[in-house]
N, C-alpha and C positions, 0 to 999 in steps of 0.2 A: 504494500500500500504506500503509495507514495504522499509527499508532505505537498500542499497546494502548493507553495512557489518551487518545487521541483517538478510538479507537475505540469505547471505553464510555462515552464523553462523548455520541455521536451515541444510542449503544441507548439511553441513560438521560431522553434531550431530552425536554422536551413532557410525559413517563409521569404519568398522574395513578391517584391510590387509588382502585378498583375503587368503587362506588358502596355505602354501607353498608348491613349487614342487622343485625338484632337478635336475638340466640341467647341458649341458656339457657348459664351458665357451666360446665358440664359438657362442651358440645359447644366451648370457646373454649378449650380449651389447645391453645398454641401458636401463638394467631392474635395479631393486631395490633389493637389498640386503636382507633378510629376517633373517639371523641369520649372525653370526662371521664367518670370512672365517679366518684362520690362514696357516700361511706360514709352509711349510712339509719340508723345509729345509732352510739352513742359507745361505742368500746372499752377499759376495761371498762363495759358498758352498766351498774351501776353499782357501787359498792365491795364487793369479796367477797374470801375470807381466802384468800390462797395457800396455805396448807398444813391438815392435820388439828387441831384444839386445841380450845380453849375461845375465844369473845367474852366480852371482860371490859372494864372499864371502866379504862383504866390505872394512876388512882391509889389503885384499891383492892389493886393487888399489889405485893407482897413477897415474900421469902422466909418460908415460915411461912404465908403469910395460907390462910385457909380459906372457900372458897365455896360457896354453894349453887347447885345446879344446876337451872336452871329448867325443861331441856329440851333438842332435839334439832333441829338444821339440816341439811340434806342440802341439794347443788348439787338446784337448780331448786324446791323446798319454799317453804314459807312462811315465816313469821316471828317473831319474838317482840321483848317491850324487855325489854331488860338494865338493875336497878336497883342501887342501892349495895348492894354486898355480895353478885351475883349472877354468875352465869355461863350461857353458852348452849354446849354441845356443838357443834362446826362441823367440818363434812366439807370438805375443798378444792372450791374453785370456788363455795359457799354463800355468800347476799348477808348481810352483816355487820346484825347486826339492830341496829334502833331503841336507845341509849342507848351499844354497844360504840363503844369506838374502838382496839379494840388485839385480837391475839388472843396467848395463851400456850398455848405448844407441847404436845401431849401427851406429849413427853419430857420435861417439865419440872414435871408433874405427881403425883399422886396419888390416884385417886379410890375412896374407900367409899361405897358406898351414892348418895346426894344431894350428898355434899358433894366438892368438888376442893381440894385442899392444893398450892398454889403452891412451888417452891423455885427460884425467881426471879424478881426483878421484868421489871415491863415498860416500856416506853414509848409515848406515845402516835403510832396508826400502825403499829407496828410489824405488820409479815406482812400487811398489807391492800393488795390493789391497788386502787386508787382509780380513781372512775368518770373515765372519758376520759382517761386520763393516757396513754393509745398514741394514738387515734385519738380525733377530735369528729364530730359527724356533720355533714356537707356536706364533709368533706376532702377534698381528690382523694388518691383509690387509685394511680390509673392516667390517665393521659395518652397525648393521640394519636401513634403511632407508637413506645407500647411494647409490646413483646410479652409475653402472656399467658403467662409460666413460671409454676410449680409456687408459689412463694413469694407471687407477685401474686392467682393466685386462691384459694390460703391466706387474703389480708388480704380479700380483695373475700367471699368466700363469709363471715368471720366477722363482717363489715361489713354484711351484710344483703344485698348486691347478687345479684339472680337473674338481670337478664341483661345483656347488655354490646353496646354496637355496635362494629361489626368489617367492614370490606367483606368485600365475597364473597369466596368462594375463588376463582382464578383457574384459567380450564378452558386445559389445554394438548392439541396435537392433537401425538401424537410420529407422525413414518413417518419407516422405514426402507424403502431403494432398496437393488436391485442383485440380480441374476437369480443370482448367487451364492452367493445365503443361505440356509443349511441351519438348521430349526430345532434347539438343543441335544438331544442324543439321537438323530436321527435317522440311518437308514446313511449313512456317507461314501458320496460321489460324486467321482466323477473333476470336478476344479477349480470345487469347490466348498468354499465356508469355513463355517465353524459363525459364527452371528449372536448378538455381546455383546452391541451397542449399548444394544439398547430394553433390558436389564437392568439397567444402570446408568446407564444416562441417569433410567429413570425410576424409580431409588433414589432421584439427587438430588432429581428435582424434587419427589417427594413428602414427601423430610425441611423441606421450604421451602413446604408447606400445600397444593402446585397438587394439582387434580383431572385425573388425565390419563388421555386417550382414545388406544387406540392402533389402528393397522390395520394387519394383514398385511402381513407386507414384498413391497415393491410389485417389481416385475419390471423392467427396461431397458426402458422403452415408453414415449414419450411421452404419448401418450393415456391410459393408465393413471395416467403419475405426475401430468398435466393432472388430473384427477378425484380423486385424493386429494387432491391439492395445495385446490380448490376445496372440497372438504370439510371441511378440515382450517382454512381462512381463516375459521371460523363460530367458531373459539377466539379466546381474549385473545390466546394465542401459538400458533403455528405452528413446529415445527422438524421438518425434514426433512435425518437422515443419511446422507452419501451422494451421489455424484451431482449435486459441485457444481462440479466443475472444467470443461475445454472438451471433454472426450476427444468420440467419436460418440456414446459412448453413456452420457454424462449430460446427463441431459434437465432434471434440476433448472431452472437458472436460464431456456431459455426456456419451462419452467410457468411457475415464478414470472412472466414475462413475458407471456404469453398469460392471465393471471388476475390483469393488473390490481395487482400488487405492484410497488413502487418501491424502486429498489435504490437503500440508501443506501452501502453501501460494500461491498467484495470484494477480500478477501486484507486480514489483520494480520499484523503484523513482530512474531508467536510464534512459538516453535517447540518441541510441534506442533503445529498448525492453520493454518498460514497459507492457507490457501484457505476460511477463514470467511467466510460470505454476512450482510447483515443488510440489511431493507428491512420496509418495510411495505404494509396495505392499510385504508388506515382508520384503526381502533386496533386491529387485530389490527399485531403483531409478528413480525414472520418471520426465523427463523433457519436456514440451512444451515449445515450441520455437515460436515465434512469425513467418510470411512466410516472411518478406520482408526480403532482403538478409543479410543487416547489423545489424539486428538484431540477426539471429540467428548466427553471426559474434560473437559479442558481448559477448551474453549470454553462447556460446558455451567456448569462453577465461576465462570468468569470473567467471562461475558458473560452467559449466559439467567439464572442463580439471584440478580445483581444488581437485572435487569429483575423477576423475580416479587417479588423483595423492594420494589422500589418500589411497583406494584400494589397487596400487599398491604397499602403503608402504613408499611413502616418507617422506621426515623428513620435509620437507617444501612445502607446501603443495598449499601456494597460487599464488595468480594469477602474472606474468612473466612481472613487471611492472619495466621500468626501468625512474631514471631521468630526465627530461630536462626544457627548459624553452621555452616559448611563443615569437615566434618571431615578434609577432603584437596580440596590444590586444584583448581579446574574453572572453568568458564567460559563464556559464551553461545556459540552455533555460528551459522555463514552472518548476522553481525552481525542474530540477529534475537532478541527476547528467551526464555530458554529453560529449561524446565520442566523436569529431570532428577532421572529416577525416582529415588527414592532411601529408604535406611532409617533411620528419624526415630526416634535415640535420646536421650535424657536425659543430661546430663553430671553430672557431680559435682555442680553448682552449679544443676542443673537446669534449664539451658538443652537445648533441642533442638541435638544438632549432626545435617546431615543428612549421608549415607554415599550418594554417587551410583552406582548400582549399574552393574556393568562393560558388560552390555547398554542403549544407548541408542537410541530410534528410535520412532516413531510406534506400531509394529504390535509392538511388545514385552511383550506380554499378559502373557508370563511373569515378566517382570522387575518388570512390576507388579504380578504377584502375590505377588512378595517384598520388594516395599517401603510405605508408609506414607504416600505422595503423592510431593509435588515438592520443591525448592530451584529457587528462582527466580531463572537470571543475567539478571542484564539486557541490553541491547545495549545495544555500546558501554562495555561498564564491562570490557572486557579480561577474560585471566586472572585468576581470583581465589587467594587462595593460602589456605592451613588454618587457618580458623580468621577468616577472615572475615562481617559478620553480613548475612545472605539473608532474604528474606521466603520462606514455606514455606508449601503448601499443603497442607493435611492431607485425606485420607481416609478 
């Protein structure tokens, strides 16, 4: 049984960035950066008035002074030169014309007819953003193994840049096993369970860019899970819920075995999951996931969404563990490290403290429905008492 960070030390081995494709920046939020994006032009491409007023030439204002208006600028318009004793009308974002170097507010104004009446001076510069003072062009925007948020293709999109290389999105094949499994809605049956998994398994993987393929939850049949199982190995990754312990009737591990997958490890010291499968076949990645629901909760956060995250190239790669502390004491169970549902609230100070809910166990759907993830004991770190700090996995 191996220790969880020697466990995702072995999924993580070898993983290289999916090979890269070239997209237009619309289709790339959320993806991963795969080469240097550099800016095709200088921001501001070149000097233009931050606000409404006149272009005027600095040392011709004062309080009192009076100028003749030569004309009108609007963002994107043409031009004109500002000579002594002149003014130009300027709408925000208009390029600063030929002779201005200053612009005066139109609250600061006056205007009859042709002429503007100053009632305060200026300085030179003032209100102008100057060309390239954010960005020069050949900058880098964006660097390999960052991800494309909301604020990066803000810079990149006012940068010029149309499109961005990014590896592929990584195709995932989910089955769900077990002769059990009723879909949601359907009439109850005598010892039959309603089927989470594939719901939330593949929430996460798609908040994490994968494209995933699913097929019908497969039945107790060797032969059958044989054949999904070989379908399903055409993906980057492969997980397969369910059906991965010894009992008669899971068949998981000798498909896996009959198709040619090599087992790298079986069973981690979590709790729950400890009956997680991980091996390969090629560069496909194969995971078994335990069926009970929070297990392949678990194993899906901690172990598969690290793996797509490398794939797709990120610079960080592990698992989305934030802060907090214990708001009543608790502690790992069967010394193995342990995930306890819990409700993640905010303290005074705004830390998360987490509230281990009274229901604990693998198959406690409910109890996960009233809490906000985990608190993470560790094994071996004993009893914890109130107010101790945990890493937390959020939901």
């Amino acid at each position: 049984m191996k220790d969880y960070d020697e466990a995702l030390a072995l999924v993580l081995d070898g993983i290289e960035p999916l090979a890269p494709e070239s997209v237009p920046l619309p289709a790339a939020e959320g993806r991963v950066i795969a080469a240097e994006a550099h800016a095709a032009i200088d921001l501001p491409p070149f000097d233009r008035t931050a606000m409404d007023g006149f272009a005027v030439r600095a040392q011709d204002v004062h309080d009192g002074a009076v100028l003749h208006v030569i004309g009108d600028l609007a963002a994107g318009g043409g031009t004109l030169t500002v000579g002594p004793g002149e003014a130009a009308r300027i709408s925000t974002g208009a390029a600063i014309p030929e002779g201005a170097d200053a612009i005066l507010k139109v609250e600061d104004t006056t205007v009859e007819g042709a002429s503007v009446t100053a009632h305060a001076s200026v300085r030179e510069g003032l209100h102008i953003r100057l060309r390239a003072e954010d960005v020069r062009a050949g900058d880098v925007l964006a660097h390999p193994g960052d991800v494309l948020t909301i604020p990066r293709l803000s810079a990149l999109a006012s940068a010029g840049v149309a499109t961005v290389s990014v590896p592929r999105a990584a195709t995932v094949s989910l089955i769900v096993t077990g002769s059990e499994l009723l879909p949601p809605g359907a009439p109850p049956e005598p010892g039959k369970i309603y089927e989470s998994n594939s719901l939330v398994v593949n929430a996460l993987l798609r908040a994490v860019g994968a494209t995933v393929t699913q097929q019908p939850p497969i039945p107790d049949d060797f032969e059958a899970t044989k054949a999904a199982v070989e379908a399903g190995l055409e993906s980057d990754i492969l997980i397969v819920s369910g059906g991965v312990s010894v009992g008669p009737h899971d068949h998981v591990k000798p498909a896996f075995e009959a198709c040619g997958v090599e087992e790298v490890f079986w069973r981690v010291r979590i709790k729950p999951g400890k009956p997680l499968w991980f091996g390969r076949r090629g560069k496909t990645l194969v995971f078994g996931l335990p069926g009970n629901p929070l297990s392949a909760i678990v194993g899906t956060a901690m172990f598969v969404l690290p793996a797509l995250r490398s794939l797709r190239g990120e610079a960080n790669v592990q698992p989305r563990l934030v802060k907090g502390r214990l708001g009543e004491p608790a502690g790992p169970s069967d010394n193995r490290t342990t995930f306890l549902i819990s409700k993640l609230l905010p303290d005074a100070d705004g830390v998360l403290v987490a509230w281990p809910t009274e229901r604990q166990g693998s198959h406690m759907t409910g109890a996960l429905g009233e809490s906000d993830g985990f608190a993470i004991a560790p094994h071996g770190s004993g009893s914890l008492p109130a107010g101790a700090e945990v890493d937390l996995l959020r939901l």
